[in-house]
C-alpha positions in Angstrom: 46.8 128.4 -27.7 45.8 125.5 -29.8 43.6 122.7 -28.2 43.5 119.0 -28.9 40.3 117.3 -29.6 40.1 113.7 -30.2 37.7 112.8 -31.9 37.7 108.8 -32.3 35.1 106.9 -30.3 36.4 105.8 -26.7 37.1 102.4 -26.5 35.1 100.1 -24.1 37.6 98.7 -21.2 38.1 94.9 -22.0 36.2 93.0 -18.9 38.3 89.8 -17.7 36.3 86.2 -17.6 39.4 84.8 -15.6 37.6 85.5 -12.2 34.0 83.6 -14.0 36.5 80.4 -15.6 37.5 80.1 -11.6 34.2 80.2 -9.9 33.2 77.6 -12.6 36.0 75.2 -12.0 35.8 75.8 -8.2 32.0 74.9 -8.1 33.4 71.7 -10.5 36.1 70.6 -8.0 33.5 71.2 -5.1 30.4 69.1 -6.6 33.5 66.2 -7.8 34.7 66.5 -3.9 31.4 66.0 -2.4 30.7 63.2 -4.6 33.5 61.6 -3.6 32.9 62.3 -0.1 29.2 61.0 -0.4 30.6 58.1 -2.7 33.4 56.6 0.3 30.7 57.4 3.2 28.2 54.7 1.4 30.9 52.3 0.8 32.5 52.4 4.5 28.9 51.7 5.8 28.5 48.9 3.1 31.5 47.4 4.8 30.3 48.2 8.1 27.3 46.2 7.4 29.1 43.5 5.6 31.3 43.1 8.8 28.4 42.6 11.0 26.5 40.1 8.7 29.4 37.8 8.3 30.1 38.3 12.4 26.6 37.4 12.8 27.3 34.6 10.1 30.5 33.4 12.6 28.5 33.5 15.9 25.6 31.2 13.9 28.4 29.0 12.8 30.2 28.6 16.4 26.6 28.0 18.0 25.9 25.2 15.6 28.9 23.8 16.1 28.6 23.8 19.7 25.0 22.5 19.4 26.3 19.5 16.7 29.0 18.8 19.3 26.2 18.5 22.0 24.4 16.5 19.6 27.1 14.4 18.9 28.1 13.3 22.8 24.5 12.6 23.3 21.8 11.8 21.5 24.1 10.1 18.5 24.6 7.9 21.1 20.6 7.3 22.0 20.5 7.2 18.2 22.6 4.3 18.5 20.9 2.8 20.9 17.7 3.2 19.1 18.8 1.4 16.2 20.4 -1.4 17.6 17.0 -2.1 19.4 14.9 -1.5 16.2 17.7 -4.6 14.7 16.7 -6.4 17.4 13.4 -6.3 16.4 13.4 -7.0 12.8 11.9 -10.1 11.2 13.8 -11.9 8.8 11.0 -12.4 6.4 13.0 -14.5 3.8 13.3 -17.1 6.7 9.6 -16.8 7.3 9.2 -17.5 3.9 11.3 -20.5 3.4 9.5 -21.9 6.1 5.9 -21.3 5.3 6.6 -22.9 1.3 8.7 -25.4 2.9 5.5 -26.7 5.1 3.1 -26.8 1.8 2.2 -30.3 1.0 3.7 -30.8 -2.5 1.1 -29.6 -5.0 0.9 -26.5 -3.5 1.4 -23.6 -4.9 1.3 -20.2 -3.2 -0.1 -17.0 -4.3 -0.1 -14.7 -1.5 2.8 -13.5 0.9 2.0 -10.5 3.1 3.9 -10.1 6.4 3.0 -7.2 8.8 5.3 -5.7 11.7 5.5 -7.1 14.2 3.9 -10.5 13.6 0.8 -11.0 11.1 1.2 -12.7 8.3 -1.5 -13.0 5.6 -0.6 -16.2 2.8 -3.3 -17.8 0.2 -2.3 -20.7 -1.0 -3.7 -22.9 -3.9 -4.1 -26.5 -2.6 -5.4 -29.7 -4.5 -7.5 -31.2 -1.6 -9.7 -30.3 1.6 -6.9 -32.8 3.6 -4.0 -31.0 2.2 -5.8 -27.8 3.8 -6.2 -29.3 7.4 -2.3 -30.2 6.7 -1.1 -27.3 6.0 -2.6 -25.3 8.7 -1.7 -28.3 11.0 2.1 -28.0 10.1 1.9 -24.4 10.3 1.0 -24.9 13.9 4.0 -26.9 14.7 6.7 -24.6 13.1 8.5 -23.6 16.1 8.6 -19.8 14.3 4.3 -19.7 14.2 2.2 -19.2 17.0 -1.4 -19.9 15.4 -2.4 -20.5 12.3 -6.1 -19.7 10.9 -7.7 -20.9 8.0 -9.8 -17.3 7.3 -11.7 -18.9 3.5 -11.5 -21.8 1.5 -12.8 -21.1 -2.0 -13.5 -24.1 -4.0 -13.0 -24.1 -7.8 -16.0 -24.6 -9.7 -16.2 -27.5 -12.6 -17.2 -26.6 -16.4 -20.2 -28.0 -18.1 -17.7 -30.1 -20.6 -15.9 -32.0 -17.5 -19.4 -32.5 -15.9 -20.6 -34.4 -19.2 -17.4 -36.5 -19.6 -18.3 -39.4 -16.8 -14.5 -39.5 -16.1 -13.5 -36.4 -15.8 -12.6 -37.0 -12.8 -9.6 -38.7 -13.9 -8.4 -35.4 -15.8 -9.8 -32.5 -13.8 -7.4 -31.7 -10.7 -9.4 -29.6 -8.0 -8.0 -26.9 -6.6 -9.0 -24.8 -3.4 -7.9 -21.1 -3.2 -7.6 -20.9 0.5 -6.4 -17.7 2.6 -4.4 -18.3 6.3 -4.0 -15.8 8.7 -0.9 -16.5 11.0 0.7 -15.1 13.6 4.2 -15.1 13.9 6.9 -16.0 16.8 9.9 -13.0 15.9 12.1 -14.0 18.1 12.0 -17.4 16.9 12.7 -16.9 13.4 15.3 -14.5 14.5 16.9 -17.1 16.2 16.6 -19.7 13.2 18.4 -16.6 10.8 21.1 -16.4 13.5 21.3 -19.9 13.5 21.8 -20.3 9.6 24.0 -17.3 9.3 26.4 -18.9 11.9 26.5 -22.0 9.8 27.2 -20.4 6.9 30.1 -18.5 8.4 32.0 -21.9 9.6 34.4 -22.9 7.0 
């Protein structure tokens, strides 16, 4: 009986890599799914936390508001009252000025103007005489806007040699005296002399 004998090699059985391609994509898909999971977890507590700041944010806003409108009802209207008793008390100083150069004999000349709140005044004045001094502090007195008036220093010019050698140089040389008054002021006087002015400007 004759007997077949192959004798080719055997040929190795061909293994599949279809089972391998699907692990592969399925551990893809898995790591893309849990980065999107991880990716819209962070993002819906960002916007939880957003959502409580700007409610925080809201109640800060409404409790200002409530404290401005407190503010408002009440203490704008101390405020008010504050200032319109600080414009009670405010010196017209250009008044006070008119009347302190108006009272200077007439070769006068000032040099020093410096009022303090609520009612020192500080002026030197450069006067031609020892009488015009006495004068000036005398009408000073008798403005109805100054209480007392002070002569604090009288400073007398000093003459050259060339005027003392000229025997008449008297007739040339004018004398002056730097001489510094301390005053205090009547506010509610000169107050009343601005409002007094203002309402004669106002009349037509």
């Amino acid at each position: 009986m004759p007997v077949e004998i192959n004798l080719l090699p055997r040929r190795k059985r061909k293994t599949s890599m279809l089972p391998v391609y699907v692990l592969i994509l399925g551990l893809a898909g898995l790591i893309v799914l849990i980065f999107m999971l991880n990716t819209v977890s962070t993002m819906e507590e960002e916007t939880a936390r957003t959502s409580t700041e700007l409610e925080e944010k809201r109640l800060e806003a409404a409790e200002l508001e409530q404290e401005l409108a407190e503010y408002r009802s009440g203490d704008l209207d101390e405020l008010d009252d504050k200032l319109e008793e600080l414009a009670e008390k405010v010196v017209p100083v250009s008044a006070l000025l008119e009347e302190t150069v108006r009272l200077m004999p007439q070769e006068g000349m000032m040099t020093f103007f410096d009022y303090q709140f609520p009612g020192q005044l500080r002026v030197e004045v450069l006067l031609t005489t020892m009488p015009d001094v006495a004068k000036y502090q005398h009408e000073l007195e008798n403005s109805p806007m100054i209480q007392r008036a002070e002569v604090e220093s009288i400073l007398g010019e000093e003459i050259n040699e060339e005027a003392e050698e000229d025997p008449f140089w008297y007739e040339e040389y004018l004398p002056q005296y730097f001489t510094t008054i301390n005053v205090v002021v009547n506010p509610d006087a000169v107050r009343e002399v601005e409002r007094q002015e203002e309402e004669e400007v106002e009349q037509p």
